[in-house]
N, C-alpha and C positions, 0 to 999 in steps of 0.2 A: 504494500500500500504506500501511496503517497500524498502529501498533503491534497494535490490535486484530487484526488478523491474522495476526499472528505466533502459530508455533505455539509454544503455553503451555510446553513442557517445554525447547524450546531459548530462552524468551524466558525462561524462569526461570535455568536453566543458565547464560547469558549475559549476564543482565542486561539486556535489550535493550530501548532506546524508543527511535521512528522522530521525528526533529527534524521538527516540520510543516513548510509551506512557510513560511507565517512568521516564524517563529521562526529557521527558518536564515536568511533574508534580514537578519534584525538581526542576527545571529554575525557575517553577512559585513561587514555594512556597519561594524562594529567592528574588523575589523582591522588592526594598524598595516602601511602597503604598505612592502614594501622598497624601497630605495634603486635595486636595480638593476630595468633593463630589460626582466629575466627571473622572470617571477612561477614561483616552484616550490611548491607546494603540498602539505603531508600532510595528508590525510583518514585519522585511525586510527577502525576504528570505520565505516567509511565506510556501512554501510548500502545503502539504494537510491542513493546519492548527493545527497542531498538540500543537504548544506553545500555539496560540490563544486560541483553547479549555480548556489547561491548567489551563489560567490567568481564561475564563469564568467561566469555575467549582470554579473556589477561590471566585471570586466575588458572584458568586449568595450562594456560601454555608456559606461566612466567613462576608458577611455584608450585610447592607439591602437598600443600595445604589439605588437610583430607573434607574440610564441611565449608560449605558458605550458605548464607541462606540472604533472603529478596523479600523487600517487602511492596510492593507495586499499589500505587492508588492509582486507577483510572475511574473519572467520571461517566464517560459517555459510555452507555451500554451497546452502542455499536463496535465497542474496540475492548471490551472485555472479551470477549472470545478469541480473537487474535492474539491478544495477550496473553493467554493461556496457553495458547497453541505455540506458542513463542516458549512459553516458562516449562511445558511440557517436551519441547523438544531438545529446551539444553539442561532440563535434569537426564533424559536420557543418555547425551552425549557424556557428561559428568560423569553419570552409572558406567558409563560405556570402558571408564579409565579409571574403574574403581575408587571414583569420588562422590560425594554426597552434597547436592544441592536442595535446601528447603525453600520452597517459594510459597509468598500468600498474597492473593490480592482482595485491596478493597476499595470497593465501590464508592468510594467516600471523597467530600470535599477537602483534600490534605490542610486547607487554616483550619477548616472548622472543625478538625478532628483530627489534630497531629498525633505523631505515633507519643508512646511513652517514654520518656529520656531512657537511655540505652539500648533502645531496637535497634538500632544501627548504628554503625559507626565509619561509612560513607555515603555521603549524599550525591548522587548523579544526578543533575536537573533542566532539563527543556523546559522551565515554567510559561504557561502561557500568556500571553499578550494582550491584554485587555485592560482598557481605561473600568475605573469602578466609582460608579455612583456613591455621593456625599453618604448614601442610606444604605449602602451596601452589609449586607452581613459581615462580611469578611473585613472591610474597615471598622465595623463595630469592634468584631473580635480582637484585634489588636488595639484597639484605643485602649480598654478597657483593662485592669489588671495594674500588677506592681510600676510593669514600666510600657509605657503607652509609646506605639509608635506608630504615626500619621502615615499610613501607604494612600497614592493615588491610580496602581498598575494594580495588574494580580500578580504578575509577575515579582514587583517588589513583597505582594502579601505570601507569595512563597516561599521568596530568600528569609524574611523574617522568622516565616513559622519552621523551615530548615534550619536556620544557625542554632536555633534556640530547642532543636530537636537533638542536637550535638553535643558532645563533652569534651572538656581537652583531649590534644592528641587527634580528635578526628577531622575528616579531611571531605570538602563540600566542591563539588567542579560546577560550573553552571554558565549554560549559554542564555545571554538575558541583550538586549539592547546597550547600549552603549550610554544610553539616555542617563543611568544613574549617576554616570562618575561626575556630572555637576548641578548646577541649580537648585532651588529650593524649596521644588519637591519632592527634591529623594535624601532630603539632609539626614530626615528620621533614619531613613533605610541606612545610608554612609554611615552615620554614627554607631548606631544597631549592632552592625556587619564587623566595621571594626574595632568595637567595644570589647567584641568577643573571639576573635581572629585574624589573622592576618594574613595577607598576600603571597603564593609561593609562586604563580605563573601565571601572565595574562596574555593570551592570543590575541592576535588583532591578526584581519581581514583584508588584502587590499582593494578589495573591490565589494560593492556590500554583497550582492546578489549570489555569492560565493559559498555561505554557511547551508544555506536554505535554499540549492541548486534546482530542486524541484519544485517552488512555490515561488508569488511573485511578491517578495519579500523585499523592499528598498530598505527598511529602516538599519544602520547599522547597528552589524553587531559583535559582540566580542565573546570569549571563554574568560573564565577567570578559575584559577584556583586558590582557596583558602587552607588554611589548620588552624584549628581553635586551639587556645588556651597557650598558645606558646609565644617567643619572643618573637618581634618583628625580625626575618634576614632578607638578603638579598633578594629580589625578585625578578623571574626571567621575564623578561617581555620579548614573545616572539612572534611574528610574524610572516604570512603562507599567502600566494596568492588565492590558494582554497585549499580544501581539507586535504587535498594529498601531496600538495608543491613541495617544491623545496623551502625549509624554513630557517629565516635567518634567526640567531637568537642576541640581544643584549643585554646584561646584566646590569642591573639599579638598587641600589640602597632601598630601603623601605622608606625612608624619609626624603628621598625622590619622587617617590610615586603618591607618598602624603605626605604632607608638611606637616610637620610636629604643631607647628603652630598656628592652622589655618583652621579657624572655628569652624567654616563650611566642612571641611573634610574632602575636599575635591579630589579625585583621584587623576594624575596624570600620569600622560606617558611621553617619556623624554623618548623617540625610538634612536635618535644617535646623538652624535658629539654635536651638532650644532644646534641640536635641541637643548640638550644641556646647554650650551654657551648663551644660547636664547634664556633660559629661565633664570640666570645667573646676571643677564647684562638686568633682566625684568627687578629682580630684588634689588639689586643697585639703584634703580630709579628712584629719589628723593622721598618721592609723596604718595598717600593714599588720596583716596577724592576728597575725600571731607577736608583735607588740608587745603585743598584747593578753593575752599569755600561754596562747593558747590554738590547738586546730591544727582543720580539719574533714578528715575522715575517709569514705568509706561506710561503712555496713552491713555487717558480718561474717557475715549467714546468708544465706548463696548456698541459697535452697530447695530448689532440685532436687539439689545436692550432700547437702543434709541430712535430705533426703524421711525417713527412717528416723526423724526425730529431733522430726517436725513432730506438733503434736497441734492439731487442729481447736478443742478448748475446752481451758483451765484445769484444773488436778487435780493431787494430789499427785505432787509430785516434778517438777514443770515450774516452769517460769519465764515471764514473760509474753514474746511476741512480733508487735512492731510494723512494721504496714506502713505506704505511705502511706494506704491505706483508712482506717486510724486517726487522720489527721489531721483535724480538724473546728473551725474556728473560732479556730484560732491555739493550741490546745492540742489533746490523745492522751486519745481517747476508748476505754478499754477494759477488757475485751472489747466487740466488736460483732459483728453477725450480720453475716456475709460468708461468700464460698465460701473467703476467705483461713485458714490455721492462726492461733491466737489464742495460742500457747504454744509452747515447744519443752522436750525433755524436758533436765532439769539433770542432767548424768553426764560421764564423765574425755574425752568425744567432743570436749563443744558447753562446757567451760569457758573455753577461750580465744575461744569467739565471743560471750559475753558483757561489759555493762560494768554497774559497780552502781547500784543504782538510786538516782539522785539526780538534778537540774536538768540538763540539754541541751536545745539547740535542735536539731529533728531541721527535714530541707530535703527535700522533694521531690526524687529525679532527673529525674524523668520528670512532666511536666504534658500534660493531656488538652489536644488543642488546643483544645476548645470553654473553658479555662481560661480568664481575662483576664489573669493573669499570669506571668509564666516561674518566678519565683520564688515557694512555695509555704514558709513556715516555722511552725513550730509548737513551742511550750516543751512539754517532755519533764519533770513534774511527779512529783516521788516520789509524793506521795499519789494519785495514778492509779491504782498498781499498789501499793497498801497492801499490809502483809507480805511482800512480795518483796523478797528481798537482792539478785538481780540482773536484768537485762532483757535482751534481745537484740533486735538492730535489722538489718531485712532491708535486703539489698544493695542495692532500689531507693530507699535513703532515704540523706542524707548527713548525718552527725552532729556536732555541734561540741563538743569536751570540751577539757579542759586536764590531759594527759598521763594519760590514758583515766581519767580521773576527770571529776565532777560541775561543773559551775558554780555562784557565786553565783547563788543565785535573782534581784535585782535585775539584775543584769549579764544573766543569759539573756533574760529579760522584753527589755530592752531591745535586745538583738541581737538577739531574734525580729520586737520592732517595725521596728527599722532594716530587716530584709532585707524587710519586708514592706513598706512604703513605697512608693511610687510613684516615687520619686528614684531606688533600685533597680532598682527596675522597668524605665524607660524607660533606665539607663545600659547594664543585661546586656541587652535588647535589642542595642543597636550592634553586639557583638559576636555574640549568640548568635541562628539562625537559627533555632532547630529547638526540641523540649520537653524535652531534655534538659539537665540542669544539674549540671555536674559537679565532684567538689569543685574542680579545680583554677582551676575559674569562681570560686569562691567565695573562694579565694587570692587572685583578680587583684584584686578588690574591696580599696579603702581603705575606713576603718573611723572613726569620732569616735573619743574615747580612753575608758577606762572608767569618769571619773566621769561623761562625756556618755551615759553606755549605762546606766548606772547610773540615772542623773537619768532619760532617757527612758524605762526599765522603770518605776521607779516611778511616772510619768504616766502611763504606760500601761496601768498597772494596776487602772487606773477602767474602762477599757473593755470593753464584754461581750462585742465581737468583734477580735481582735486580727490583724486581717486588712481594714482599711477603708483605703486605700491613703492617701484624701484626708486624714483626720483624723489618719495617724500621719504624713503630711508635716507635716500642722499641726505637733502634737509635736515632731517631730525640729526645723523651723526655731524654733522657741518655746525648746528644750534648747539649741541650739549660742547662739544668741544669748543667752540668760543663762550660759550657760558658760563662753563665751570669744568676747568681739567683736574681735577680730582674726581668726578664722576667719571669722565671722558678714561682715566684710568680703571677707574671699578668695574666699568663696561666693557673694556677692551680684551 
């Protein structure tokens, strides 16, 4: 079976992709083995059993281990049977070499009915993909309890209810999205995870479509391996153009991949020497934002909340309203012809979703993956929107003002150069997996100080596209080094 086979309404409902053969075979050979004699194994999610077979092919070729036993949850009653015929065939082959495999499966939702601490002591996981309702059971069940932790995925309500199905010493593989290692939805999840283990291997993908060959699968995605209960070491970060390529591997400190002291808990990934020199020139930089006297923000017009309030063009009694459609060339082009509203109407509804119209650097959330880069910035120019006392900025854009007012025009210039940059560029990489950029990405970010952003808006202000990655690095190392060569050294 293949995902493609799966029927669409429980494959939607469920979130469901089938691990190929593949790709479960590098899960397994990822996992850190216990200590003891006795392999126990959860498979949540267990599918046709595709992991399960994996780990059993390991065990009966790689030791001489006499018992292992499988505990497999599958929901859908369409794939219990399969799975059976799967667990029935490799306790056969087991018996076949005078070993002994116990399998059980249940039928069960794995949050809302994790196994008992010490049924296993490996966790194999393909959790499924699925966004979960404010009201969802499954976000209940973790709120609730000693230590609460907010999931927004099932996929993250999985990783939760596996770490915490583990004990020191055991070892959890798991192909999940990519999505977790930032932002400020999965903080709960990051903290969770590493509260109680820590990183021994993380695969990366170089093309997304590669993990999930037989389903149409863009979001990326990664492997990760953990072990609970022990001290952070080294972590291999390797990388395959798909499950069977050849795979480069580079080794990183565990305080490369999380910073001891980043409250988010981001997880990156340095994959060479100049990704390290990138995150190293990044910690040199002076300032965080708040030094900079400034905060970023989204968007205040959630469209579909304000549908009543949206005007397709311009006209009395509206306000201009910006999407990212309107970004073009490092400034806000508008009106333009789009299916997007170009105005929202000014009344006592939509005055708190407004700010007035002066200097902001507005950021993309969301970039098209055909994008070349993650970061998307553009200076927010009064004379854009001539005669308008104020603007309103839709929710997929993230905004940078100083205490919901304006910025100096030079200062914006210059922070729009900065985020546009290639040094940017290639740092939010490490972290960020996906096209989404959210402000609190734009927080983690250190900053030059503001007569260097100063200086560099000004230089940048020759240029007629304020979006060339190469020529605003130029800039930006040109500004630090007349500005201040003691950075100019820290960076170099």
């Amino acid at each position: 079976m293949t995902s493609a086979t799966l029927d669409p309404k429980t494959r939607a409902a469920w979130g469901q992709f089938f691990t190929p053969r593949a790709s479960a075979s590098l899960v397994a050979s990822m996992a850190p083995l216990p200590a003891t004699e006795d392999w126990r194994l959860i498979d949540p999610g267990a599918g046709v059993g595709s992991l399960t077979a994996a780990l059993v092919a390991r065990w009966l070729m790689e030791t001489d281990l006499p018992t292992m036993s499988v505990l497999g949850y599958e929901i859908d009653p369409h794939l219990v049977k399969p799975l059976e015929a799967t667990l029935a065939e490799a306790r056969a082959l087991a018996a076949a070499v005078g070993r002994k495999l116990r399998t059980t499966v249940r039928d069960e939702n794995f949050v809302l009915n994790p196994p008992a601490a010490g049924v296993g002591n490996i966790v194999l996981m393909n959790p499924p993909y699925k966004k979960l309702s404010v009201d969802s059971d499954e976000r209940a069940a973790l709120i609730c309890g000693e230590h609460p932790v907010r999931v927004t995925n099932m996929y993250a309500a999985f990783l939760v209810s596996a770490v915490r199905a583990l004990a020191p010493g055991d070892g959890l593989v798991a192909i999940t999205p990519r999505s977790f290692a930032n932002g400020p939805y999965f903080k709960d999840l990051r903290s969770e995870l590493l509260k109680r283990a820590s990183f021994r291997r993380i695969h990366v993908f170089e093309a997304r479509d590669r993990i999930f060959s037989d389903a149409d699968v863009l979001q990326e995605n990664l492997i990760f391996s953990m072990q609970l209960g022990t001290a952070p070491t080294d972590v291999a970060i390797t990388t395959s153009r798909d499950a069977i390529g050849d795979v480069s591997v580079v080794t990183r400190g565990h305080d490369q991949v999380v910073h001891p002291g980043d409250p988010q808990r981001f997880i990156r990934l340095p994959l060479d020497d100049d990704a390290l020199s990138t995150a190293g020139q990044m910690a040199a930089m002076p300032c965080i934002l708040s030094e900079l006297g400034c905060n970023v923000s989204t968007g205040r017009v959630v469209d579909f909340r304000a549908k009543e309030q949206l005007r397709m063009t311009p006209g009395e009694g509206t306000v201009p309203l910006i999407y990212p459609q309107n970004l073009r060339a490092g400034a806000i082009e508008w009106p333009i012809v789009t299916r997007k509203p170009q105005a929202l109407r000014l009344n006592a509804v939509t005055t708190n979703l407004l700010l007035p119209n002066e200097h902001y650097v507005v950021v993309k959330r969301f970039s098209s993956k055909e994008e070349p880069r993650r970061v998307v910035a553009a200076i927010a120019n009064p004379e854009a929107f001539a005669g308008a006392e104020a603007v309103a900025y839709e929710n997929h854009l993230n905004v940078f003002h100083t205490a919901n007012r304006g910025l100096a025009p030079e200062f914006a210039a210059g922070l729009a150069a900065y985020l546009n940059s290639r040094f940017v560029d290639d740092y939010v990489r490490q972290f960020n997996g996906h096209t989404q950029i959210n402000a609190t990405d734009l927080r983690e970010l250190r900053y030059p100080t503001i007569a260097q952003l100063c200086t560099l808006g000004l230089a940048a202000d020759e240029l007629s596209d304020l979006t060339d990655p190469d020529e605003l690095d130029d800039l930006l190392n040109s500004v630090i080094a007349q500005a201040d060569e003691e950075i100019l050294a820290a960076v170099a």
